[in-house]
VEXDREN-55966 format. One record per residue (C-alpha): residue in one letter; residue number from 1; x negated, y negated, z negated. Coordinates in steps of 0.25 Angstrom, whole numbers, m for minus. Example, Ala and Ser with C-alpha at 12.3 -4.5 7.8 and 13.67 -1.06 7.14 Angstrom:
2
<type = a, seq = 1, X = m49, Y = 18, Z = m31>
<type = s, seq = 2, X = m55, Y = 4, Z = m29>
***
This chain:
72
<type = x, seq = 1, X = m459, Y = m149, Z = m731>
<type = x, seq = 2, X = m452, Y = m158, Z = m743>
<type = x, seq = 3, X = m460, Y = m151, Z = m757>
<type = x, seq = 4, X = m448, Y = m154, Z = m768>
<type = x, seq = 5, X = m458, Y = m150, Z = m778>
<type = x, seq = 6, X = m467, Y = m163, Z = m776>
<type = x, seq = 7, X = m457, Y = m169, Z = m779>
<type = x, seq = 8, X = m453, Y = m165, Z = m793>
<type = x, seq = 9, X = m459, Y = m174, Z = m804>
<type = x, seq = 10, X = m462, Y = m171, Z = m820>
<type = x, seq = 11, X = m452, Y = m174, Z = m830>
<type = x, seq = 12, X = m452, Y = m172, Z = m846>
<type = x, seq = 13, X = m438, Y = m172, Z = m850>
<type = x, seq = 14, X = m436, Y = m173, Z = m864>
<type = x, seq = 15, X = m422, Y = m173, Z = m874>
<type = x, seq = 16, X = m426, Y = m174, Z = m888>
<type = x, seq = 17, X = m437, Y = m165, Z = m893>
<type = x, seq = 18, X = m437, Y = m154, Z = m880>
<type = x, seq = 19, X = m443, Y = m159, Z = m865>
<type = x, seq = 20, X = m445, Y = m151, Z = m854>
<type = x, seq = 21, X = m453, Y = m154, Z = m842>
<type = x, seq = 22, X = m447, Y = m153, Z = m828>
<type = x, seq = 23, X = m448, Y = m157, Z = m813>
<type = x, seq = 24, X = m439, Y = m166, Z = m807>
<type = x, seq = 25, X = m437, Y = m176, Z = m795>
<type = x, seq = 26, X = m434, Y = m188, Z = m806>
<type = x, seq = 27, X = m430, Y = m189, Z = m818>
<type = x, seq = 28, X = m414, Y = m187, Z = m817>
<type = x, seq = 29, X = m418, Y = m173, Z = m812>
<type = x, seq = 30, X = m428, Y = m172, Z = m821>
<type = x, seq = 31, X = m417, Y = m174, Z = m834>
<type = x, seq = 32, X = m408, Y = m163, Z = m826>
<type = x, seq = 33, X = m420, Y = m155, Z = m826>
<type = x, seq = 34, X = m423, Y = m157, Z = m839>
<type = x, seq = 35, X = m409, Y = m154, Z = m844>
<type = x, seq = 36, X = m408, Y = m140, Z = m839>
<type = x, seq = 37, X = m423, Y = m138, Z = m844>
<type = x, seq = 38, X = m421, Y = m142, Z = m858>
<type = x, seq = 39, X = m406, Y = m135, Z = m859>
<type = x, seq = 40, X = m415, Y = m121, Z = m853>
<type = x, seq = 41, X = m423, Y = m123, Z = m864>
<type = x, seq = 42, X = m414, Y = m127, Z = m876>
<type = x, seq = 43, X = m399, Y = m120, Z = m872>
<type = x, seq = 44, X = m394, Y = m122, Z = m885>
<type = x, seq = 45, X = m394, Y = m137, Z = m882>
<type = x, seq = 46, X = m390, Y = m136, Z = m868>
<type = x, seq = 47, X = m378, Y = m143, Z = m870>
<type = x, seq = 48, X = m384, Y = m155, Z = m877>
<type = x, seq = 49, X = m394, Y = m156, Z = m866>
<type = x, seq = 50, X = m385, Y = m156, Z = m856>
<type = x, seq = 51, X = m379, Y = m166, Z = m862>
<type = x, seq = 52, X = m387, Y = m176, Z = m864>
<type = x, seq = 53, X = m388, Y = m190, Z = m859>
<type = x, seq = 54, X = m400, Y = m191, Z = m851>
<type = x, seq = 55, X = m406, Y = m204, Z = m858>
<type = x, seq = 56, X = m407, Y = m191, Z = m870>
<type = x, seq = 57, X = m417, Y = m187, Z = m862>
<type = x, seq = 58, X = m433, Y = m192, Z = m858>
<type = x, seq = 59, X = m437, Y = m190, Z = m845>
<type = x, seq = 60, X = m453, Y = m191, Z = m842>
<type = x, seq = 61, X = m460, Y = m191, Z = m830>
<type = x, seq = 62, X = m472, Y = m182, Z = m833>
<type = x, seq = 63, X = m484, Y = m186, Z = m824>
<type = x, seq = 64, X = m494, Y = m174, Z = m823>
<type = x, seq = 65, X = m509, Y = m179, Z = m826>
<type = x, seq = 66, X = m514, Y = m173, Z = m813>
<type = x, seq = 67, X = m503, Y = m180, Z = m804>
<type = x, seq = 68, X = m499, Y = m194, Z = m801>
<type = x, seq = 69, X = m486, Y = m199, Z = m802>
<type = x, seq = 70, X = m475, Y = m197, Z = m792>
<type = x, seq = 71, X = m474, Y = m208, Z = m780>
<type = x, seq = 72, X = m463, Y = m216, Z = m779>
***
């Protein structure tokens, strides 16, 4: 059985002085993600994050200390 989940990889996504962590397959999905994270968390500014170019945005892969980076 295909496991989606093992799939999924740790990203910071950060615009400005707010980040959130998510889990996404790369990092395009990871700043899609990230967009609807951060406009859950600040609605006033919604529109300006939705907005936004994504180079306003940092994306970082987090690597866990317990695990290995991903194969490509």
């Amino acid at each position: 059985m295909f496991d989606q989940a093992s799939k999924l990889k740790e990203y910071r996504v950060r615009v400005g002085h707010c980040e959130v962590s998510v889990r996404a397959r790369d990092v395009q999905e990871a700043l899609t993600v990230g967009r609807r994270k951060l406009g859950q968390e600040l609605p006033r500014l919604y529109d300006i994050i939705r907005m936004l170019k994504p180079v306003r945005f940092q994306i970082d892969y987090v690597v866990a200390s317990n695990s290995h980076p991903p194969a490509r």
